[in-house]
N, C-alpha and C positions, 0 to 999 in steps of 0.2 A: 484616593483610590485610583483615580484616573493613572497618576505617576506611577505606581505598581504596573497597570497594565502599560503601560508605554515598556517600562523597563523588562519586563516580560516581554514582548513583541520585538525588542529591541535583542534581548539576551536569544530570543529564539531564532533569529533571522542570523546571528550572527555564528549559533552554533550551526546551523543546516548548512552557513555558508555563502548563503543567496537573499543579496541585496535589495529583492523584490523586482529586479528589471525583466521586462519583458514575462510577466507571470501575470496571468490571472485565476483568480479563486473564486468558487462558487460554491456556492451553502444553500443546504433547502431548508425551507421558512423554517421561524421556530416553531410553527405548530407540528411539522412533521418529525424534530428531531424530538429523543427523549428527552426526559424534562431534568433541568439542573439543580442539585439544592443550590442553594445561596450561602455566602457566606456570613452574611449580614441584613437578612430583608429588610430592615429599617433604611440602608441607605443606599442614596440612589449608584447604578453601574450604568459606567459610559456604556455603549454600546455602538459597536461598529456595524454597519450591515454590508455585504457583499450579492452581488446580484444571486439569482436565485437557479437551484443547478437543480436539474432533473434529468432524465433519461435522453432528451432531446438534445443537451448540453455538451454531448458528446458524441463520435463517431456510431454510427450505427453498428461497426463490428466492435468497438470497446463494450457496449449494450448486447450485442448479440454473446459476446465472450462472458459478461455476467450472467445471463440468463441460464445457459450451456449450464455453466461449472458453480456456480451460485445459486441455484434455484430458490427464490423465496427471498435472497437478499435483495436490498437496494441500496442505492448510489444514496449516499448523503452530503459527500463531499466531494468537490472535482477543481485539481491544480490542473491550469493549463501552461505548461510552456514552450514558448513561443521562438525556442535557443535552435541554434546548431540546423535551419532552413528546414523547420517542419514545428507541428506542434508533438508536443508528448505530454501526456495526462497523466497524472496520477490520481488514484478513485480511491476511495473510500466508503465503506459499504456499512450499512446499519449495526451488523454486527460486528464489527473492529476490524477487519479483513482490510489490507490495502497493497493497492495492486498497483504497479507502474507499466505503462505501453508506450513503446519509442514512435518515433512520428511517422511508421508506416502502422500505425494501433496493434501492434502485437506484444504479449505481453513480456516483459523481461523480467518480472519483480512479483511475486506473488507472496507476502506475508500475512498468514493465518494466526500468529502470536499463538494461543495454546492450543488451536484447532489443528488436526491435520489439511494439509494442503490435498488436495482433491487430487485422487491417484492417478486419474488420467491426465495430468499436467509434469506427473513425474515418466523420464524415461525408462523404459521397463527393463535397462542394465543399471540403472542408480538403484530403480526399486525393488530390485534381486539383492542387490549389495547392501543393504540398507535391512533387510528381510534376515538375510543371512548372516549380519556380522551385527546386527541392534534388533533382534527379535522384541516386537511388542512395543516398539521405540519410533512412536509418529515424526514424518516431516513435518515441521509447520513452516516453513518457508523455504522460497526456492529461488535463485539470480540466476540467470542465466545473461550469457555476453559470449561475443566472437571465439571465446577463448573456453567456453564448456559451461558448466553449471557450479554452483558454490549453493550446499544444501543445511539448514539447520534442523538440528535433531528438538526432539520433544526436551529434552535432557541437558541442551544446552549447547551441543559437542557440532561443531562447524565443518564440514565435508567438501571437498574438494574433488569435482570429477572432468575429464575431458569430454569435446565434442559429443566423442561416439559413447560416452558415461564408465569411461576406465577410469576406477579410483588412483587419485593422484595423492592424497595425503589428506592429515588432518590439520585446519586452518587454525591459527594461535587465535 
């Protein structure tokens, strides 16, 4: 069982790309997280533990920016990295939500998976365009970088817009 979990943590690290340098992860107790079936309760699973992450664990505008746009969720998981002369966190919220914030804590990454991404995080020329050419058709996540915004639809379909939110095309 153990060798399963190695080669998993091993397979996972290698697909994200990141060697584990300079990262730290924080996890809240297992009393706070939902409970996991087992695959096996008879035998015993290794078990790693990672220090323990709470709201305190992270900048107070990454907390302030959940509270905002999250009301009701909470932090359950928090990647810290420590790359590129700043930290930048990635959160993860009770309900599947995971958010990434560059190392001045604002957000660039907000993935909701089947939820809509909270409309005041979207620019209101994407979410005219988006209104008007996918009627009824939720964002659920949004990237943004120097270069504009890259938005995913409920439906699957990958958006591409500028700075100022001119649609630029559809992403393969």
């Amino acid at each position: 069982m153990l060798s399963i979990a190695c080669l998993a943590f091993v397979a996972l690290m290698a697909c994200t790309g990141n060697n584990g340098a300079n990262q730290q992860q924080t996890t809240v107790p297992a009393a706070q997280q939902p409970a996991q079936a087992s695959v096996n309760a008879t035998q015993p699973q290794a078990q790693t533990q990672a220090p323990v992450a709470s709201p305190q664990a992270v900048p107070e505008a990454v907390n302030a920016f959940v509270q905002q746009y999250f009301a009701g969720a909470t932090i359950v998981n928090v990647d810290a990295d420590s790359e590129y002369g700043g930290v930048e966190y990635d959160v993860i919220l009770n309900d599947g939500t995971e958010i990434e914030f560059d190392r001045n804590n604002q957000w660039d990454n907000v993935d909701c998976h089947v939820k809509a991404v909270p409309a005041a995080l979207v620019p209101q020329a994407i979410a005219n365009y988006v209104n008007t050419n996918y009627q009824a058709v939720p964002i659920t996540k949004i990237d943004k970088d120097a270069y504009g915004y890259e938005i995913e639809l409920a439906n699957g379909l990958d958006l591409k817009f500028d700075t100022s939110g001119r649609f630029l095309g559809i992403d393969d």
